[in-house]
mmCIF file as gemmi writes it, N, C-alpha and C atoms, coordinates in Angstrom:
data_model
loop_
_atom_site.group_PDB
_atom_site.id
_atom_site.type_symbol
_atom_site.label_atom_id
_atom_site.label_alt_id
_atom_site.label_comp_id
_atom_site.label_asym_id
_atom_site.label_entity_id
_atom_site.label_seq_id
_atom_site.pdbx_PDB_ins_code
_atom_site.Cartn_x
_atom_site.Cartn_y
_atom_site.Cartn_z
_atom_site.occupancy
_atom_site.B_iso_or_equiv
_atom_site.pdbx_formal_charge
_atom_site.auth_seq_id
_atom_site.auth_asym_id
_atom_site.pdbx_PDB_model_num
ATOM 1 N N . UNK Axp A 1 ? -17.308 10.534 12.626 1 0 ? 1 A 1
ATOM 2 C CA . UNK Axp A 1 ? -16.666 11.529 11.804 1 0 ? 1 A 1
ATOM 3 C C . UNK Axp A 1 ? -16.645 11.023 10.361 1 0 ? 1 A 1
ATOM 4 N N . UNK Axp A 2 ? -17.09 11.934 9.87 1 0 ? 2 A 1
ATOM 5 C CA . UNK Axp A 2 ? -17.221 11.564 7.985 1 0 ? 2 A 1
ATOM 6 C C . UNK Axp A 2 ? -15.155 11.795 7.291 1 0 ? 2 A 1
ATOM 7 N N . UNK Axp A 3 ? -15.484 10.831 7.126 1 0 ? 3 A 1
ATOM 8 C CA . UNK Axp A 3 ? -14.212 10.786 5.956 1 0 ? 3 A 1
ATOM 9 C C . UNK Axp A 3 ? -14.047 11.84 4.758 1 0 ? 3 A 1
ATOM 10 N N . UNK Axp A 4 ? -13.07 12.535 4.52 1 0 ? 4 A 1
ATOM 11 C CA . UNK Axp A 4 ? -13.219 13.683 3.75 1 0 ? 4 A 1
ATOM 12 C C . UNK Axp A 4 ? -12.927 12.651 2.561 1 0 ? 4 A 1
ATOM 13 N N . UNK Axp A 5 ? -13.622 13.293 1.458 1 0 ? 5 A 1
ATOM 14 C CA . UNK Axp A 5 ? -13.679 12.871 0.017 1 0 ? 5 A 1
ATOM 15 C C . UNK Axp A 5 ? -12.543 12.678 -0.739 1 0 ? 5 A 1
ATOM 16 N N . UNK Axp A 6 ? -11.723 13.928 -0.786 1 0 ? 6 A 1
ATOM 17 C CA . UNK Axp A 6 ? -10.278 13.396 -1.199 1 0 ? 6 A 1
ATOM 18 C C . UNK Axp A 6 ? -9.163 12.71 -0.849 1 0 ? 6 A 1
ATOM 19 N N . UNK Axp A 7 ? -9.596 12.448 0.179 1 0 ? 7 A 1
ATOM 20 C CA . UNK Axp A 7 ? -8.642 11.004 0.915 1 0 ? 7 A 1
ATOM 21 C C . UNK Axp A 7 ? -9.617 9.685 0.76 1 0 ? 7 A 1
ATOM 22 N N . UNK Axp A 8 ? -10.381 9.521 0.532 1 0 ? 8 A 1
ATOM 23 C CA . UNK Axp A 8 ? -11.551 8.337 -0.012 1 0 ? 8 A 1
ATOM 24 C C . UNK Axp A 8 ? -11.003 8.039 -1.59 1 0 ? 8 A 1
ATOM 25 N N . UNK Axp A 9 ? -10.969 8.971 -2.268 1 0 ? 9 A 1
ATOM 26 C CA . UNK Axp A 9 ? -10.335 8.976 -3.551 1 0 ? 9 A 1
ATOM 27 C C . UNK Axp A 9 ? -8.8 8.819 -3.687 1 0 ? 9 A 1
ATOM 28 N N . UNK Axp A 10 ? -7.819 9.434 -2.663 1 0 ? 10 A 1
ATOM 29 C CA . UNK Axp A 10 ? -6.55 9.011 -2.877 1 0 ? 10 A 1
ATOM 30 C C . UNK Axp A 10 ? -5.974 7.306 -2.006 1 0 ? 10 A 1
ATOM 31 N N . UNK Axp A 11 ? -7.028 6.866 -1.44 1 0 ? 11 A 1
ATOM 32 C CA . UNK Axp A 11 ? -6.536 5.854 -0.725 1 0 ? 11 A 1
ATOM 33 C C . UNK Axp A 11 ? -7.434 5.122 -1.652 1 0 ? 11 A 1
ATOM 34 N N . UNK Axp A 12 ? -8.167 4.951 -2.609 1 0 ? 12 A 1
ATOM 35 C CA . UNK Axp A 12 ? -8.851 3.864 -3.905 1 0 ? 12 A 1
ATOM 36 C C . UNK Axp A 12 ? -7.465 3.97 -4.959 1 0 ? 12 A 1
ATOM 37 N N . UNK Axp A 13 ? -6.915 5.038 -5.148 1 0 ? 13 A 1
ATOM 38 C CA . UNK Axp A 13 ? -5.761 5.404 -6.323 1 0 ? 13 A 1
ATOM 39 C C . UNK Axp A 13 ? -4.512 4.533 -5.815 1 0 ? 13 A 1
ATOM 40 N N . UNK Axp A 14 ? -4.276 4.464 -4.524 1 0 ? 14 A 1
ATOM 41 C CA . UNK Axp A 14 ? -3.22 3.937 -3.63 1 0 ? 14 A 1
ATOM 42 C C . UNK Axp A 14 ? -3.416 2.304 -3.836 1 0 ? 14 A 1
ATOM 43 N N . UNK Axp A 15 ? -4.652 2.372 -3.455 1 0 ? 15 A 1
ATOM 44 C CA . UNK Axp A 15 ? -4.829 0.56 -3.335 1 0 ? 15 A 1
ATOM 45 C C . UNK Axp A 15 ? -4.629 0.049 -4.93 1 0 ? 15 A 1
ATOM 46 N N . UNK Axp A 16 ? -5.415 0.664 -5.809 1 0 ? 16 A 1
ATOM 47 C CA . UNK Axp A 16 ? -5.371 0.146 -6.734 1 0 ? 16 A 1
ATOM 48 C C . UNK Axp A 16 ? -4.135 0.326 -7.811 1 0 ? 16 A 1
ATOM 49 N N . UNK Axp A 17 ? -3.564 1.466 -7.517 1 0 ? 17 A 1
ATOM 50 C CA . UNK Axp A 17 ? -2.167 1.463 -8.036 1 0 ? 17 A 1
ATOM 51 C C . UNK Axp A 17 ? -1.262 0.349 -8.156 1 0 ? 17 A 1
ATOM 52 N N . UNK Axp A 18 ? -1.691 0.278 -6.631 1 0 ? 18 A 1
ATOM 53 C CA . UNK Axp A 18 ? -0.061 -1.072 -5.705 1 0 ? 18 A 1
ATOM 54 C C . UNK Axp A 18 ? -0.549 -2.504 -6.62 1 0 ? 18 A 1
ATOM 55 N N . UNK Axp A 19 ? -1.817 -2.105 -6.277 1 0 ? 19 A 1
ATOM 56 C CA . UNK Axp A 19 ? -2.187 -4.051 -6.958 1 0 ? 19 A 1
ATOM 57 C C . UNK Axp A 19 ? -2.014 -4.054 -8.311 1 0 ? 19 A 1
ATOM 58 N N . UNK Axp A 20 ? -2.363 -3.011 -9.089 1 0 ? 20 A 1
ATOM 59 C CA . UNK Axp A 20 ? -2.417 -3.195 -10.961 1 0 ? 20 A 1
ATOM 60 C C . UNK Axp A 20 ? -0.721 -2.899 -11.128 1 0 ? 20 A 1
ATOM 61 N N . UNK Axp A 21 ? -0.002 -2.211 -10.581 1 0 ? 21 A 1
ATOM 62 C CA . UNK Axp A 21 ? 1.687 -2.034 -10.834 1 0 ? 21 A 1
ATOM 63 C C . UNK Axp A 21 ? 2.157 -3.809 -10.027 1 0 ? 21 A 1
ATOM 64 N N . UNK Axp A 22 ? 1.922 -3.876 -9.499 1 0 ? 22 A 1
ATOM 65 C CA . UNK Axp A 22 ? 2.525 -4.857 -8.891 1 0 ? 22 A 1
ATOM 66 C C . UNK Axp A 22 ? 2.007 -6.516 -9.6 1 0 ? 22 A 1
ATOM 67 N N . UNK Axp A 23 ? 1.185 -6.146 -10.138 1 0 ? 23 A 1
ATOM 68 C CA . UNK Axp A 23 ? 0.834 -7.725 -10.827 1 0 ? 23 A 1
ATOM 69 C C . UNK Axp A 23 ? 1.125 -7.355 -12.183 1 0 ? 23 A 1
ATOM 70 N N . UNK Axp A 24 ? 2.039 -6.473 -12.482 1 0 ? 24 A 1
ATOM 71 C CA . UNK Axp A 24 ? 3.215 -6.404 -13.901 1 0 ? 24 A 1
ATOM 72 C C . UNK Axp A 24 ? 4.326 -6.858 -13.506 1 0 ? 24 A 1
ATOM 73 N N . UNK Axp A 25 ? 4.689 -7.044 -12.208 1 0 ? 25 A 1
ATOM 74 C CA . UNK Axp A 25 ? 6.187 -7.399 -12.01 1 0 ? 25 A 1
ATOM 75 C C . UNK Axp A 25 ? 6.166 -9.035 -11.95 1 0 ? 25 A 1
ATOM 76 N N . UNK Axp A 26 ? 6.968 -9.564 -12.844 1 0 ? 26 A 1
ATOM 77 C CA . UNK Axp A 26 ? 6.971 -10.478 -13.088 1 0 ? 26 A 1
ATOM 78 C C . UNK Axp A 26 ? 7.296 -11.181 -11.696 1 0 ? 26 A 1
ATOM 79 N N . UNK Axp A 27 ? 8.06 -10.897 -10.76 1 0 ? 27 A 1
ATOM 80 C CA . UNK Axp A 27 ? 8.512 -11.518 -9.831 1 0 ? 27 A 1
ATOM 81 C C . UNK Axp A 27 ? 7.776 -11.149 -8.533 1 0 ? 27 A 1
ATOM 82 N N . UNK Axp A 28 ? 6.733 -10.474 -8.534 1 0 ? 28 A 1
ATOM 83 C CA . UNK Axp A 28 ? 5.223 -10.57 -7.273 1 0 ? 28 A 1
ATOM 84 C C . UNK Axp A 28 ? 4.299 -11.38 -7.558 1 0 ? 28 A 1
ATOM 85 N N . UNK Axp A 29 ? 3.841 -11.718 -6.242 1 0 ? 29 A 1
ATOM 86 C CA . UNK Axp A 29 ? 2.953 -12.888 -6.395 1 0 ? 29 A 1
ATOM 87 C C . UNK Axp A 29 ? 1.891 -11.734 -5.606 1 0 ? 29 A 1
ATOM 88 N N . UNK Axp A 30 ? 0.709 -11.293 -6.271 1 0 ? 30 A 1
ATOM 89 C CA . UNK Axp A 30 ? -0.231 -10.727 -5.42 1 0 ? 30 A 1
ATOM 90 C C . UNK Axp A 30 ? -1.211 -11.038 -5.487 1 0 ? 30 A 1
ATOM 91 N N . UNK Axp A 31 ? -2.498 -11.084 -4.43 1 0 ? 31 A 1
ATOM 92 C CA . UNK Axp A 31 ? -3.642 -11.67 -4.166 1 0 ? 31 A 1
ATOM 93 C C . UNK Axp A 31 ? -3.962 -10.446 -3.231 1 0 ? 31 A 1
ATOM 94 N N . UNK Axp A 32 ? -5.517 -10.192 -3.371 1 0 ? 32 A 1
ATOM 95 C CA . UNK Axp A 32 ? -5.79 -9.476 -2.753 1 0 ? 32 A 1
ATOM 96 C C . UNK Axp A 32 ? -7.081 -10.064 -1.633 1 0 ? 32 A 1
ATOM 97 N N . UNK Axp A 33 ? -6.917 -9.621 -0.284 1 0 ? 33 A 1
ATOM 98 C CA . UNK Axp A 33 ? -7.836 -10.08 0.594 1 0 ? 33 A 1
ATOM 99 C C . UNK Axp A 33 ? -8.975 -9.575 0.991 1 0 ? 33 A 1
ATOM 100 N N . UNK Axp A 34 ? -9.631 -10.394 1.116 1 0 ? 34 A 1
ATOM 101 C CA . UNK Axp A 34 ? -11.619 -9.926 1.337 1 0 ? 34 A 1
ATOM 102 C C . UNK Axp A 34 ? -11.316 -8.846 2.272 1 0 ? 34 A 1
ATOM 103 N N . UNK Axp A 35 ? -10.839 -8.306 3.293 1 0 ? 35 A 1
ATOM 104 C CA . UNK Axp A 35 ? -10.661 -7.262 3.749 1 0 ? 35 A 1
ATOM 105 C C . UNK Axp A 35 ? -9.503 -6.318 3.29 1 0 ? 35 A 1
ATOM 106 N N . UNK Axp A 36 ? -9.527 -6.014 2.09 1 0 ? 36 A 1
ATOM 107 C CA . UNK Axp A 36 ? -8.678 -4.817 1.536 1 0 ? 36 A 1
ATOM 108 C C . UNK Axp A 36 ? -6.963 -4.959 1.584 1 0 ? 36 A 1
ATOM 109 N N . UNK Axp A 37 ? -6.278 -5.823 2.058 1 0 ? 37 A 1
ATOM 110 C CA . UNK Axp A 37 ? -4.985 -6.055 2.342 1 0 ? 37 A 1
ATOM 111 C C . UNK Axp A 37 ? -4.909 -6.737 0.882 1 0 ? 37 A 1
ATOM 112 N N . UNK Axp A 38 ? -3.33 -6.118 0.752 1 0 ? 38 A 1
ATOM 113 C CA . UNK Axp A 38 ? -3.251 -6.558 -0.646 1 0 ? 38 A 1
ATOM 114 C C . UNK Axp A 38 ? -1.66 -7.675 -0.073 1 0 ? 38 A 1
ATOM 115 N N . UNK Axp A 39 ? -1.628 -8.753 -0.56 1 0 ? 39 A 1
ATOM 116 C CA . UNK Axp A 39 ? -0.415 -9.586 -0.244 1 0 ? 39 A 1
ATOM 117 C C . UNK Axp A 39 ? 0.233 -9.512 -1.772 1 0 ? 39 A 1
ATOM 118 N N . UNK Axp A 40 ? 2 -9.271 -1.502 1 0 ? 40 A 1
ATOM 119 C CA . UNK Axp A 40 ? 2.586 -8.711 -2.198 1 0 ? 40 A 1
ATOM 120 C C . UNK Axp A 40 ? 3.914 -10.13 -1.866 1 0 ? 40 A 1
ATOM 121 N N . UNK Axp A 41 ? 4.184 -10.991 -2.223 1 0 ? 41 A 1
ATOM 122 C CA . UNK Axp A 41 ? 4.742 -12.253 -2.306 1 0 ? 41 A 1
ATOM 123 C C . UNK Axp A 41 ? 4.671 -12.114 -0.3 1 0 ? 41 A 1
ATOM 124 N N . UNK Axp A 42 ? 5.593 -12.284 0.068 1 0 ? 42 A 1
ATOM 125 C CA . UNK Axp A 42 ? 5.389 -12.419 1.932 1 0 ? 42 A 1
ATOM 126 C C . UNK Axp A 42 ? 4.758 -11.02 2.467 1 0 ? 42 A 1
ATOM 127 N N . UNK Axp A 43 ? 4.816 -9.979 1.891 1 0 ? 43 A 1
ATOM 128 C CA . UNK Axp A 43 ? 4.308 -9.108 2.657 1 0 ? 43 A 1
ATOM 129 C C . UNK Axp A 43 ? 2.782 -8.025 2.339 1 0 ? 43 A 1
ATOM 130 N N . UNK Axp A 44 ? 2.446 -7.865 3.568 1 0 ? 44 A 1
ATOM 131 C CA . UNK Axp A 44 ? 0.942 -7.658 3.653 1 0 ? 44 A 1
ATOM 132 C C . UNK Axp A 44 ? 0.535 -5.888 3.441 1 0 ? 44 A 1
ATOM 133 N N . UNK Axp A 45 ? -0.059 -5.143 2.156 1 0 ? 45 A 1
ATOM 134 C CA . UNK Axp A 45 ? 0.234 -4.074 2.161 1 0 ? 45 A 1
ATOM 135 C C . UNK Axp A 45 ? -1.11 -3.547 2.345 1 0 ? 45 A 1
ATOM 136 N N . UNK Axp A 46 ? -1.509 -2.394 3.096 1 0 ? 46 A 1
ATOM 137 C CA . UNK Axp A 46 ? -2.581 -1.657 3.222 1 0 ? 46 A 1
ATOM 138 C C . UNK Axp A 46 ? -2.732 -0.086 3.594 1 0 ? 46 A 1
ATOM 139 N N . UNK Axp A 47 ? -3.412 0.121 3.231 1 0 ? 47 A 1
ATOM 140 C CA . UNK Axp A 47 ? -3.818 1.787 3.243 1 0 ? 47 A 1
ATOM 141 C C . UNK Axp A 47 ? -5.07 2.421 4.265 1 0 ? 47 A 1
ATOM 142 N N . UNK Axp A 48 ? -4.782 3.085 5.05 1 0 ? 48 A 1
ATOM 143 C CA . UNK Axp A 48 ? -5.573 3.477 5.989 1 0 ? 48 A 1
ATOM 144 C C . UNK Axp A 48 ? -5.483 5.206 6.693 1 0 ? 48 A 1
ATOM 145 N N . UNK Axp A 49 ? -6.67 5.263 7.123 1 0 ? 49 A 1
ATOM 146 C CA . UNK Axp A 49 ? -6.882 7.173 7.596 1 0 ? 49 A 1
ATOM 147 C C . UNK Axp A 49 ? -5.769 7.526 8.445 1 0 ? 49 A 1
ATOM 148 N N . UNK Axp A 50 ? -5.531 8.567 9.02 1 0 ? 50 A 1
ATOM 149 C CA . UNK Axp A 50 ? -4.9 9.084 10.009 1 0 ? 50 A 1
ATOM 150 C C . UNK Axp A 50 ? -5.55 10.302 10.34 1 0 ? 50 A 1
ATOM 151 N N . UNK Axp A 51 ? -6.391 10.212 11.552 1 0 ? 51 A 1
ATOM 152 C CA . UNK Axp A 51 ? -7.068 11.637 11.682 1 0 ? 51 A 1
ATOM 153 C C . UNK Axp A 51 ? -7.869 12.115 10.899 1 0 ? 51 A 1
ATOM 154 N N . UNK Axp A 52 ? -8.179 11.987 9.664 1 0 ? 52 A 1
ATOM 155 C CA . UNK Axp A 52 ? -9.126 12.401 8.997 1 0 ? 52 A 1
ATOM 156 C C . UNK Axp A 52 ? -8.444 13.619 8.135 1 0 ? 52 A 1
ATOM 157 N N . UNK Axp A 53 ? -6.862 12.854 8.053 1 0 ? 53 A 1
ATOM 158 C CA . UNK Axp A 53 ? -5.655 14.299 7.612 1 0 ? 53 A 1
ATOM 159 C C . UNK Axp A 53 ? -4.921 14.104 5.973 1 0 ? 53 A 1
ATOM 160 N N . UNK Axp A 54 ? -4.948 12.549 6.584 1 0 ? 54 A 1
ATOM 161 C CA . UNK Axp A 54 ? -3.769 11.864 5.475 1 0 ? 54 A 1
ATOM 162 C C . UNK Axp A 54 ? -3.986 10.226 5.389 1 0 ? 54 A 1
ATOM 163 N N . UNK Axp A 55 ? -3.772 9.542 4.088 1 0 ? 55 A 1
ATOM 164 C CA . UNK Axp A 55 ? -3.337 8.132 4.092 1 0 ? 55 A 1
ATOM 165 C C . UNK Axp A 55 ? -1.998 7.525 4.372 1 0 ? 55 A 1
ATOM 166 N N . UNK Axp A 56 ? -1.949 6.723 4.766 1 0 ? 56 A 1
ATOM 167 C CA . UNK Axp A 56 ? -0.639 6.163 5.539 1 0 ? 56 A 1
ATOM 168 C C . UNK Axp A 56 ? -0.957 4.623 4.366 1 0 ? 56 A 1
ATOM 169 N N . UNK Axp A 57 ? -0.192 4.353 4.113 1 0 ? 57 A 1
ATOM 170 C CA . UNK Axp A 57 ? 0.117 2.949 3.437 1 0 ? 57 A 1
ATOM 171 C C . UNK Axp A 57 ? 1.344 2.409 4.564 1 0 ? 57 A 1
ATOM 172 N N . UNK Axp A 58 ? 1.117 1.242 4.308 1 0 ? 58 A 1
ATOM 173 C CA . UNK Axp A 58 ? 1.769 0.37 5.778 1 0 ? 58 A 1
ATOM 174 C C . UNK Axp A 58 ? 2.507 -1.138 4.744 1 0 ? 58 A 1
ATOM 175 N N . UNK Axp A 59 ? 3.567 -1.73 4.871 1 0 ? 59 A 1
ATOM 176 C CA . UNK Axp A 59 ? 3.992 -2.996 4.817 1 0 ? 59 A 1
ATOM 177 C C . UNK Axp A 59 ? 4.32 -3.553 5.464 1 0 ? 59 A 1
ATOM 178 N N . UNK Axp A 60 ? 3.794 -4.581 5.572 1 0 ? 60 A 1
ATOM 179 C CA . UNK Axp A 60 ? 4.29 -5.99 7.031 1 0 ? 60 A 1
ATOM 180 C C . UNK Axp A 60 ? 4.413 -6.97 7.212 1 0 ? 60 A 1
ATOM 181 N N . UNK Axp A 61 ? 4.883 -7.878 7.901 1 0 ? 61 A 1
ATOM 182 C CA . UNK Axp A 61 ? 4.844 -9.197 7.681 1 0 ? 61 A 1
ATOM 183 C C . UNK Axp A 61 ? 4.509 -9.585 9.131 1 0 ? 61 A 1
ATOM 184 N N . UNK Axp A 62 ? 3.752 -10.518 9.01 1 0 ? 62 A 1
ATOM 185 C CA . UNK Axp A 62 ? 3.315 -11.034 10.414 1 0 ? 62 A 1
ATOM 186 C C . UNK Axp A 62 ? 3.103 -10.169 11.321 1 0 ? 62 A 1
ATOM 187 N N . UNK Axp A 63 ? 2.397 -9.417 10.863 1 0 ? 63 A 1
ATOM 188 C CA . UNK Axp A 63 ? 1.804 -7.847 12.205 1 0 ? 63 A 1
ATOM 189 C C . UNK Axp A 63 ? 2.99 -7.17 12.667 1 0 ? 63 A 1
ATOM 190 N N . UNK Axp A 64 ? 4.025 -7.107 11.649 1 0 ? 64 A 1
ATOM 191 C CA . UNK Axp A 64 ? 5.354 -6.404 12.343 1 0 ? 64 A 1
ATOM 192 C C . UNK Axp A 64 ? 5.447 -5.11 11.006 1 0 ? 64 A 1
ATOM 193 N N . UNK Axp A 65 ? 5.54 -4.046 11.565 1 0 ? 65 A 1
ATOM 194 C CA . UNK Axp A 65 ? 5.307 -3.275 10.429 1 0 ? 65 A 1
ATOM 195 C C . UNK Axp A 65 ? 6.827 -3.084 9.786 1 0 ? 65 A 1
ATOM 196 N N . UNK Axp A 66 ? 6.996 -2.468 8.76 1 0 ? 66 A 1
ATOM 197 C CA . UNK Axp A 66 ? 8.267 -2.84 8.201 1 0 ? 66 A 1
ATOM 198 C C . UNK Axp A 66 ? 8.296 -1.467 7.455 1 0 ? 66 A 1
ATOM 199 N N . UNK Axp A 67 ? 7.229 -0.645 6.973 1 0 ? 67 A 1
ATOM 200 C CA . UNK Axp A 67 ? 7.685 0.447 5.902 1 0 ? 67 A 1
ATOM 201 C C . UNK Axp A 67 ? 6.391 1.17 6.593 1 0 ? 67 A 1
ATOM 202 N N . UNK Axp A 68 ? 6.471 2.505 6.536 1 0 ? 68 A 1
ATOM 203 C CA . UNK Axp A 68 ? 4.98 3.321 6.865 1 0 ? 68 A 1
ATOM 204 C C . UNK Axp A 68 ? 5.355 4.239 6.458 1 0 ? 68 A 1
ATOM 205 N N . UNK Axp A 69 ? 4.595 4.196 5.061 1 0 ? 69 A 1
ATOM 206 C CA . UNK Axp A 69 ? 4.716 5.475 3.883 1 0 ? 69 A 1
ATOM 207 C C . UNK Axp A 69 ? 3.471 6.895 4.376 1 0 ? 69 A 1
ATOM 208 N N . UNK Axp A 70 ? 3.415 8.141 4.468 1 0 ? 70 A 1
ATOM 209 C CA . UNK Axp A 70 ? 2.764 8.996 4.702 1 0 ? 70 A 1
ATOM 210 C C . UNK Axp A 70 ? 2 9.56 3.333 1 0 ? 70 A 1
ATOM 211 N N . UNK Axp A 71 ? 1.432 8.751 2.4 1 0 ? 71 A 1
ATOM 212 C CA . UNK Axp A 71 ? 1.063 9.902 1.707 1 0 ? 71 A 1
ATOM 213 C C . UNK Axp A 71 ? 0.548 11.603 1.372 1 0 ? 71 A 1
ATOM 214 N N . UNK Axp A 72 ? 1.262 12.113 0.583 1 0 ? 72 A 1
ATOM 215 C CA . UNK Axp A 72 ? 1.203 13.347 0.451 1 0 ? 72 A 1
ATOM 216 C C . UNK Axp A 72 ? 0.583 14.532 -0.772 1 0 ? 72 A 1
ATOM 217 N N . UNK Axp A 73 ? 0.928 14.028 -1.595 1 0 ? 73 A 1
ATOM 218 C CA . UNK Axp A 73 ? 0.541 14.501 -3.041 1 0 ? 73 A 1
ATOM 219 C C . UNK Axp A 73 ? 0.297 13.122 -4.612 1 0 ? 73 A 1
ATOM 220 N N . UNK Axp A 74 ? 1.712 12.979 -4.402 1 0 ? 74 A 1
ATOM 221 C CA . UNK Axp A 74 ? 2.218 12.346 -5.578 1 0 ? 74 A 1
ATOM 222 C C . UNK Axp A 74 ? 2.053 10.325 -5.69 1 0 ? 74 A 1
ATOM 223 N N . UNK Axp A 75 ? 0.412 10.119 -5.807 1 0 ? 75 A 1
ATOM 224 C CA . UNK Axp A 75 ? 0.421 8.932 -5.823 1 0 ? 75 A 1
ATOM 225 C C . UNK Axp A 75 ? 1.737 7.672 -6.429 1 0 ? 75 A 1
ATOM 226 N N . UNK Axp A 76 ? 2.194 8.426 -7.658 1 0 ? 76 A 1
ATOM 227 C CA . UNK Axp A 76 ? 3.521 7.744 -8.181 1 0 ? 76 A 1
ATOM 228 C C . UNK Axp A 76 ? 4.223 7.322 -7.302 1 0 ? 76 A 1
ATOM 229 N N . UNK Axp A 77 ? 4.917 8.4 -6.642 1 0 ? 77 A 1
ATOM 230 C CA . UNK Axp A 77 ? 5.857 8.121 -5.517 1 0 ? 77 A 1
ATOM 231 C C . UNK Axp A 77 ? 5.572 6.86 -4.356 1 0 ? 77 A 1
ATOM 232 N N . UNK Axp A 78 ? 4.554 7.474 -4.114 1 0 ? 78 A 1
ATOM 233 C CA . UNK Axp A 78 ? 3.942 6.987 -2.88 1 0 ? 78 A 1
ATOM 234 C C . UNK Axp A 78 ? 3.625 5.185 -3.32 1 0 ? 78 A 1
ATOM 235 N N . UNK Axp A 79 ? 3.56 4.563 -4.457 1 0 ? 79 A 1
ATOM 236 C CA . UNK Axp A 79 ? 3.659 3.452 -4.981 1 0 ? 79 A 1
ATOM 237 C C . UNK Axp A 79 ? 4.857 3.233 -5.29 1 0 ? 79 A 1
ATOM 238 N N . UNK Axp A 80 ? 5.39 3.961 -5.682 1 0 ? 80 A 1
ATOM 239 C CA . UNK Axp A 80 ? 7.176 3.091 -6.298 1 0 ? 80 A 1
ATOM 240 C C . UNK Axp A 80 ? 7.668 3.141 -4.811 1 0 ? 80 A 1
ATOM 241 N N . UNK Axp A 81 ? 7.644 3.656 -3.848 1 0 ? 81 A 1
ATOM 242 C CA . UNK Axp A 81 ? 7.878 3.793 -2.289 1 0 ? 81 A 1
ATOM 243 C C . UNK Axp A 81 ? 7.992 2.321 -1.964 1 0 ? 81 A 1
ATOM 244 N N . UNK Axp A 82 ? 6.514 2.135 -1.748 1 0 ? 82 A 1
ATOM 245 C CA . UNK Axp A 82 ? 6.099 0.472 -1.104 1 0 ? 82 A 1
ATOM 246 C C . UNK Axp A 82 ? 7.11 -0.454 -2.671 1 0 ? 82 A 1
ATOM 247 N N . UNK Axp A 83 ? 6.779 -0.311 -3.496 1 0 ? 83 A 1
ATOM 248 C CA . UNK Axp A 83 ? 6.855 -1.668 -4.263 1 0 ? 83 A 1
ATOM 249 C C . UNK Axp A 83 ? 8.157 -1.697 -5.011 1 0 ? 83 A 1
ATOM 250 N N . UNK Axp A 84 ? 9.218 -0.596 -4.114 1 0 ? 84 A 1
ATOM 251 C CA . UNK Axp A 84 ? 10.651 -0.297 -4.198 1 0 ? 84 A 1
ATOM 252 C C . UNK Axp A 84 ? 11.178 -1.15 -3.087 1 0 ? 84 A 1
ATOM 253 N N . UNK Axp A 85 ? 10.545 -1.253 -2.2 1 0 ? 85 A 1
ATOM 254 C CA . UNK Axp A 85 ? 11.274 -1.848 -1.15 1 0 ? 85 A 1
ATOM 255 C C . UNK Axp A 85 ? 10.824 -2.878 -0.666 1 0 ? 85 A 1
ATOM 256 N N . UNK Axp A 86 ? 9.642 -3.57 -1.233 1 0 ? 86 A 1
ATOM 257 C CA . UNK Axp A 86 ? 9.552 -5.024 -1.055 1 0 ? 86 A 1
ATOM 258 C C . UNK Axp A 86 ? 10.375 -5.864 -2.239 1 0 ? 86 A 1
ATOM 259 N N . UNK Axp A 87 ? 10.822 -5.243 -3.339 1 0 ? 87 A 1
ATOM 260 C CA . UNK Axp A 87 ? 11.673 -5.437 -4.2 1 0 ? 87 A 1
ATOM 261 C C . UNK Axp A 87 ? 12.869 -5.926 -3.773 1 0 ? 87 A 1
ATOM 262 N N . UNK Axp A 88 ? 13.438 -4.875 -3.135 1 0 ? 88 A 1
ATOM 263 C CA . UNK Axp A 88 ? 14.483 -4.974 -2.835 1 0 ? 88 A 1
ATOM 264 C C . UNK Axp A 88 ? 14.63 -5.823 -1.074 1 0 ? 88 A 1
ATOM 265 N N . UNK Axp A 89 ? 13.745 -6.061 -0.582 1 0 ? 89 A 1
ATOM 266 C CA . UNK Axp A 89 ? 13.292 -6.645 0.673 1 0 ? 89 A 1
ATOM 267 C C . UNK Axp A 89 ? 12.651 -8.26 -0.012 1 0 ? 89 A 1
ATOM 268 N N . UNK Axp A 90 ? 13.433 -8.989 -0.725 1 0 ? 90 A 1
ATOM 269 C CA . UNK Axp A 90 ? 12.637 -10.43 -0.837 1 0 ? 90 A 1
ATOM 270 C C . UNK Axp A 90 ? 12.564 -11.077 0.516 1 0 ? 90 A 1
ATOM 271 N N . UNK Axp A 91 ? 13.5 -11.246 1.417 1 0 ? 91 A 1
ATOM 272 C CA . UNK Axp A 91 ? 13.032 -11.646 2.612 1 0 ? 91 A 1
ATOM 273 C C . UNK Axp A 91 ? 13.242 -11.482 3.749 1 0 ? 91 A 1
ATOM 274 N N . UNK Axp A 92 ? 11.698 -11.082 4.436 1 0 ? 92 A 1
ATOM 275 C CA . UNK Axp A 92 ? 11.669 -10.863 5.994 1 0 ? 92 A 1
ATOM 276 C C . UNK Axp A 92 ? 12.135 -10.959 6.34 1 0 ? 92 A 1
């Protein structure tokens, strides 16, 4: 099944949002991994299909999921979402 185009484009806006907002905050440590996971001081953030409907952005630590954002419209949101609550979540 082919990936529809505007979810190819909103999950590049997603990834790259989280990583360029998040390496302004003085207090994230982010690195991003050869397979697309972006590490956000302890926790592991990524963006992925659902059905071929919607992007789901996910935060976790040690394969335990912790936040599962649904994206919908408003990339803004959908970033201050995740990088609101690892903020306020310093530790696991």
């Amino acid at each position: 099944m082919k990936i529809k185009e505007d979810l190819i484009t909103d999950w590049q806006m997603l990834m790259s949002g989280i990583k360029q907002i998040a390496q302004k905050v003085p207090e994230f440590k982010v690195k991003v991994l050869p397979d697309k996971k972006i590490i956000i001081n302890k926790y592991e953030v990524i963006c992925h299909f659902i059905n071929n409907e919607y992007v789901e952005a996910k935060v976790s630590f040690k394969n335990e999921d912790y936040l599962s954002v649904r994206h919908v419209k408003s990339h803004a949101s959908t970033v201050e979402t995740i990088l609101t609550f690892i903020r306020n979540n310093p530790n696991p």
